[in-house]
N, CA, C and O atoms as CSV, one atom per row, in Angstrom:
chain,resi,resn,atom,element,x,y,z
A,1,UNK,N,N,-147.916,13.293,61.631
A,1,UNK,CA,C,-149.259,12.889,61.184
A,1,UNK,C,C,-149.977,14.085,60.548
A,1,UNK,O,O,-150.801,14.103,59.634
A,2,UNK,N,N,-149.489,14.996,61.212
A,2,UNK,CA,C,-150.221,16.418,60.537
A,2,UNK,C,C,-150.053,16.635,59.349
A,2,UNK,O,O,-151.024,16.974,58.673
A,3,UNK,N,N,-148.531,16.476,58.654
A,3,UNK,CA,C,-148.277,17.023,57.882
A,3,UNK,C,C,-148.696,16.007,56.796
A,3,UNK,O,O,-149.032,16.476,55.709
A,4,UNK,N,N,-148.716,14.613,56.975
A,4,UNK,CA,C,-149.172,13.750,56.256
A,4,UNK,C,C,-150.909,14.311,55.427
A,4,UNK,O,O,-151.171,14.529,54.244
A,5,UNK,N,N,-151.961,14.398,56.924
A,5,UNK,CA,C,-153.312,14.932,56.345
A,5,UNK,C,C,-153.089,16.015,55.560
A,5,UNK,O,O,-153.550,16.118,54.423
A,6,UNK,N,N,-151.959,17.376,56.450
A,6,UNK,CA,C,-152.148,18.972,55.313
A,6,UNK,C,C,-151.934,18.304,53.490
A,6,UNK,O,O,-152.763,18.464,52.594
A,7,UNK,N,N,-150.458,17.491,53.354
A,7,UNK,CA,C,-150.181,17.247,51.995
A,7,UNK,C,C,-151.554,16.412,51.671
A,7,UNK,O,O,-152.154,17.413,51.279
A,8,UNK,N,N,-152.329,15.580,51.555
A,8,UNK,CA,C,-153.504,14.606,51.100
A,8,UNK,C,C,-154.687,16.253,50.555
A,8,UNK,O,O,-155.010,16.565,49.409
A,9,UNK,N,N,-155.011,16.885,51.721
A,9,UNK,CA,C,-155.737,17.782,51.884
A,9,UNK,C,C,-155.460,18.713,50.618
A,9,UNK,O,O,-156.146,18.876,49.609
A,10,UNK,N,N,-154.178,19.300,51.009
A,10,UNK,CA,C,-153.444,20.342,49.569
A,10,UNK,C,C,-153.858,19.481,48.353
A,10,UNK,O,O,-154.437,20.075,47.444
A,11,UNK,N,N,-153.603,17.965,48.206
A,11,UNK,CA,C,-153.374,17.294,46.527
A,11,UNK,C,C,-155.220,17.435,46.048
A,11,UNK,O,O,-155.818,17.721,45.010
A,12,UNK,N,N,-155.647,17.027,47.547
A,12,UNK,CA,C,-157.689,17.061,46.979
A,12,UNK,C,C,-158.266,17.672,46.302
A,12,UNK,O,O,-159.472,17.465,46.160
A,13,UNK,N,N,-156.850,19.862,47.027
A,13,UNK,CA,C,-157.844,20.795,47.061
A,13,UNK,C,C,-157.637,20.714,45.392
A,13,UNK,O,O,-158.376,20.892,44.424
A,14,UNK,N,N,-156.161,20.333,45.598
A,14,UNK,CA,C,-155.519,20.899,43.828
A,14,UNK,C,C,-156.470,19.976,42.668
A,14,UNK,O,O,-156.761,20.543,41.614
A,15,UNK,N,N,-156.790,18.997,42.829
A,15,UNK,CA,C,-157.279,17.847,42.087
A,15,UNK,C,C,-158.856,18.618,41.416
A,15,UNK,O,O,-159.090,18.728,40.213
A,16,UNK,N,N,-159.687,19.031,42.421
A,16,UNK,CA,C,-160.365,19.683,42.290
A,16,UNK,C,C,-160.181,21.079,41.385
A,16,UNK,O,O,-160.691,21.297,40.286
A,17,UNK,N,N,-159.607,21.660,41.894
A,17,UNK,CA,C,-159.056,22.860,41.279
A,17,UNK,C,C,-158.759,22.811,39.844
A,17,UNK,O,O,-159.150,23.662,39.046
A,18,UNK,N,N,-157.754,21.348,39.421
A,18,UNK,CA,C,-157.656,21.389,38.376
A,18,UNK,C,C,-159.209,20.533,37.615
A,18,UNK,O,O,-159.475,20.736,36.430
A,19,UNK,N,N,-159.933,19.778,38.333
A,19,UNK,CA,C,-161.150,19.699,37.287
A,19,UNK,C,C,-162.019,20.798,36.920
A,19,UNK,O,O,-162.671,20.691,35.882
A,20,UNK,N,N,-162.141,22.125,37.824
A,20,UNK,CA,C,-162.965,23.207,37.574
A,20,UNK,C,C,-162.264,24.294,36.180
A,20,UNK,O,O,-162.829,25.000,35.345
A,21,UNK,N,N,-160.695,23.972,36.471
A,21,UNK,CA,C,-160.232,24.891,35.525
A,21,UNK,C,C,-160.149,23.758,34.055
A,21,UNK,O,O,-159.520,24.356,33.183
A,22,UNK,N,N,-160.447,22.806,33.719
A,22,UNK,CA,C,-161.225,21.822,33.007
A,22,UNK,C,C,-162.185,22.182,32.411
A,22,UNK,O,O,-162.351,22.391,31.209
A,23,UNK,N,N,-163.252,22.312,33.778
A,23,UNK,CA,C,-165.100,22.319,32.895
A,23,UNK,C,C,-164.631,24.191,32.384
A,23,UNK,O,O,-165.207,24.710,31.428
A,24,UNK,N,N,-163.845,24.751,32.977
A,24,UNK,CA,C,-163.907,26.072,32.588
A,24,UNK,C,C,-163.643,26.743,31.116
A,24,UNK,O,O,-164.107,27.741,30.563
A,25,UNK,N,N,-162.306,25.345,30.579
A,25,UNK,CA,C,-162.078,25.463,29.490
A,25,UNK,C,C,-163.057,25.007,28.128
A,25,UNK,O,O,-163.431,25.464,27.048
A,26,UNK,N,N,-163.180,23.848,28.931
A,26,UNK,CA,C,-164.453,23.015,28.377
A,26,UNK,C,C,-165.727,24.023,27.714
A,26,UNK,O,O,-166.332,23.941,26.645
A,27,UNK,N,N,-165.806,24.764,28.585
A,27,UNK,CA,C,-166.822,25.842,28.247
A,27,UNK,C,C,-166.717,26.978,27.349
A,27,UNK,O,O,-167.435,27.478,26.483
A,28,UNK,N,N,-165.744,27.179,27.776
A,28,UNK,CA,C,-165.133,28.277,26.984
A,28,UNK,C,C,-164.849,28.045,25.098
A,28,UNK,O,O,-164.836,28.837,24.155
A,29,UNK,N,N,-164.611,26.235,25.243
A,29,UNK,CA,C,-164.260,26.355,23.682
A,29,UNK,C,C,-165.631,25.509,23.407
A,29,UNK,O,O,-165.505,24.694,22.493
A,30,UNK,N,N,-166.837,25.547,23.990
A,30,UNK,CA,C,-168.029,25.079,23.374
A,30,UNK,C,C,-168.296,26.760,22.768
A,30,UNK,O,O,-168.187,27.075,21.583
A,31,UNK,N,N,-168.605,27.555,23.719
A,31,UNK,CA,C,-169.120,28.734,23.444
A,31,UNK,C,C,-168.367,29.569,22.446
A,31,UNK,O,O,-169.068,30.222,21.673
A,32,UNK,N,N,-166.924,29.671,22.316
A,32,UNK,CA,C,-166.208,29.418,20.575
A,32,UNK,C,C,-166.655,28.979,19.851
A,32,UNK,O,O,-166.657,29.643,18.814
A,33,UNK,N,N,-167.163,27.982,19.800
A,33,UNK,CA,C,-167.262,26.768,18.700
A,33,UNK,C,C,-169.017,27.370,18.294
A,33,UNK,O,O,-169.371,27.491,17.121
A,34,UNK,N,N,-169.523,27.544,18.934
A,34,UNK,CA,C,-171.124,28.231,18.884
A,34,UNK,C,C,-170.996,29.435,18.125
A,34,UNK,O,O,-171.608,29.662,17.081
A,35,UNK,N,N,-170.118,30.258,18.725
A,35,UNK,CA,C,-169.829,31.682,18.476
A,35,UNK,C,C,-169.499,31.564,17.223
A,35,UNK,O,O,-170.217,32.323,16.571
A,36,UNK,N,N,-168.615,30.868,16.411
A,36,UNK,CA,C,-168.259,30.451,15.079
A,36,UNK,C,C,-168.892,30.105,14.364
A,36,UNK,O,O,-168.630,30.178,13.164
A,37,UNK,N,N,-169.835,29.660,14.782
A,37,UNK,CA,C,-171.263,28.894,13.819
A,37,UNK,C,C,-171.709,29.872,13.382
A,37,UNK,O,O,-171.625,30.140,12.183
A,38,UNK,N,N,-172.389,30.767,14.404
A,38,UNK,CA,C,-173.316,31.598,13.616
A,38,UNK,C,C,-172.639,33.482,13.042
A,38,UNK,O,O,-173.367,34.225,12.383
């Protein structure tokens, strides 16, 4: 049963993880895209 919650727990943390490294990119190529403008 344990190991059932640790794997759910690990996929959440990762799920997360990968939406932050997302908004991170996200950001990164607005502030390119700005940076290019002017």
């Amino acid at each position: 049963a344990f190991q059932v919650h640790f794997t759910r727990w690990s996929q959440h943390c990762e799920g997360k993880f990968q939406r932050v490294q997302m908004q991170k990119s996200e950001i990164a190529e607005k502030t390119q895209n700005a940076a290019e403008k002017y």
